[in-house]
C-alpha positions in Angstrom: 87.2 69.4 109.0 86.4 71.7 111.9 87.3 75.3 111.7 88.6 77.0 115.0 88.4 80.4 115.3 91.8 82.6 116.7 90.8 83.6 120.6 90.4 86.9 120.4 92.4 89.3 123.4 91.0 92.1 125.5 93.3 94.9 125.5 93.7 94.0 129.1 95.0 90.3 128.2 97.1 91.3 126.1 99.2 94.1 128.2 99.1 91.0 130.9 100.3 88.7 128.6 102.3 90.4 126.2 103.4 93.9 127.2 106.8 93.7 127.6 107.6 91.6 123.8 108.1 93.6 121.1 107.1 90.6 118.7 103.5 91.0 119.2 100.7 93.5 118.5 96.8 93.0 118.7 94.7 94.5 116.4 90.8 94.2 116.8 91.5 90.9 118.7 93.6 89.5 117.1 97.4 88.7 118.4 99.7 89.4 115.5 103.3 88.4 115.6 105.7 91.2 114.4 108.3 88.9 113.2 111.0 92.1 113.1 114.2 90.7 110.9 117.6 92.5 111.1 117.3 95.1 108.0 113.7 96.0 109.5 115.5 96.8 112.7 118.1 99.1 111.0 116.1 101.0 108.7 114.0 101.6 111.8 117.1 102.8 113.6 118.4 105.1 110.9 115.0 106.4 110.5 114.4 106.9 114.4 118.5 108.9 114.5 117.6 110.9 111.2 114.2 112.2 112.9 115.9 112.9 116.7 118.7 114.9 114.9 115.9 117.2 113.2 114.2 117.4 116.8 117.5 118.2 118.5 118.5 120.8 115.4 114.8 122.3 115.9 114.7 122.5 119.7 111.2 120.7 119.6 109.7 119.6 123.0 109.5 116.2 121.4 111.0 112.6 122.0 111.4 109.1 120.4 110.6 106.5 122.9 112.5 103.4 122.7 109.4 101.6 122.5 105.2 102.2 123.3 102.0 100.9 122.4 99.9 102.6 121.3 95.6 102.4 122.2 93.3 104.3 120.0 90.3 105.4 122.0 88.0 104.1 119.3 89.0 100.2 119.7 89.0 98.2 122.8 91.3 95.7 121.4 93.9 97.1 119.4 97.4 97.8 120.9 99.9 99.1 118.3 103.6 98.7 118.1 104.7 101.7 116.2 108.4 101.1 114.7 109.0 104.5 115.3 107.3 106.9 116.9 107.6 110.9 118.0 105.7 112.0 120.7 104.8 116.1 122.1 105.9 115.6 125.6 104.0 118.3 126.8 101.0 116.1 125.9 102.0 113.4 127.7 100.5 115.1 131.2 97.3 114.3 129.7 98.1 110.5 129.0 96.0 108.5 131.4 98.4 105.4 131.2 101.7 107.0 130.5 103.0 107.7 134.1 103.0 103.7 134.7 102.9 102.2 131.4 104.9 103.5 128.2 101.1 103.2 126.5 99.8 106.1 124.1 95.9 106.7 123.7 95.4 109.9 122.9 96.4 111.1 118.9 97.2 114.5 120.1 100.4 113.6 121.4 101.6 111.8 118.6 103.6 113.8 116.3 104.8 111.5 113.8 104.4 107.8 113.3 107.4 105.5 110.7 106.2 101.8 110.0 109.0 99.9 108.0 106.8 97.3 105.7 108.9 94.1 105.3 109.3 93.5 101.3 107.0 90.1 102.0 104.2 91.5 103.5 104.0 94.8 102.4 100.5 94.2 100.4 98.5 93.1 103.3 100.7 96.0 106.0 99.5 98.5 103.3 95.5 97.6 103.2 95.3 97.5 106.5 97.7 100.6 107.5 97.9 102.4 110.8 94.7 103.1 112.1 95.8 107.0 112.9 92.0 108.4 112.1 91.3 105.6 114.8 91.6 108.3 117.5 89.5 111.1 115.9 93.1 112.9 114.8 95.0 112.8 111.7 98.7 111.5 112.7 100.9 112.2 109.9 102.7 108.8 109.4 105.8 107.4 107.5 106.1 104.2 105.5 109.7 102.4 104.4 110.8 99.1 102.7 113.1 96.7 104.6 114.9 96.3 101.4 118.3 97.3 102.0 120.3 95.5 98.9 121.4 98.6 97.5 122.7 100.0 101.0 122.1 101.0 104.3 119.0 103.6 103.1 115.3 102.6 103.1 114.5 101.7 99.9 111.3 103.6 99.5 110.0 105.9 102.2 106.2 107.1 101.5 104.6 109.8 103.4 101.2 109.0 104.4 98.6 111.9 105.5 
């Protein structure tokens, strides 16, 4: 038996190909398919509307997007699909792709990144992990279980750097 290696995706194919699904992210290559389920979606949601109230209470120049990708400098095929993400938009002047694509690439503006790990593959989500150092800046970042048996709260919320 023959073994056939994935095709591996410029950054460039994949924003032609794939930019406007949410199901797909590439990392060094590779295309990988989200698969977001219903209870990922919510504790996202709850997540996202517990962080904007703090940024509305604190009158922060900061925003939520409804959804970005995000290119570290150091990778030339890597385009990250944050679940949630908080961004300085005074920073966002100095995004070379911002004004016509919602595309981050610079760690400076991110303030905050949330990834919700579904329950089945949080072991391989955790070894691999955000690559936030990726972009020469430490991006303090949010982890939460889909599990949501016990209610609508994430079941375990980890802060991560």
């Amino acid at each position: 038996m023959t073994y056939t290696p994935p095709k591996l995706l410029t950054f460039e194919q994949f924003i032609t190909e794939y930019r406007d699904n949410p199901r797909y992210e590439l990392i060094d290559g590779e295309l990988r398919d989200m698969e977001p389920t219903g209870p990922h979606e919510a504790v996202s949601g709850s997540i996202a509307g517990r962080i904007y109230a703090e940024i509305f209470r604190s009158d922060l120049n900061w925003l939520i997007p409804k959804s970005c990708l995000v290119k570290p400098l150091a990778s030339e095929a890597t385009a990250l699909r944050p679940d949630v993400i908080v961004l300085d938009q005074a920073e966002l002047n100095s995004e070379p792709l911002w004004e016509k694509e919602p595309i981050i690439c610079k760690g400076s503006t991110i303030k905050l990144v949330a990834e919700v790990v579904s329950q089945c593959v949080a072991e391989p989500v955790l070894k691999t992990g955000f690559p936030s150092q990726a972009s020469g800046v430490r991006v303090p970042r949010v982890e939460a279980t889909d599990d949501l048996r016990s209610g609508s709260e994430p079941s375990s919320v980890t802060r991560k750097g």
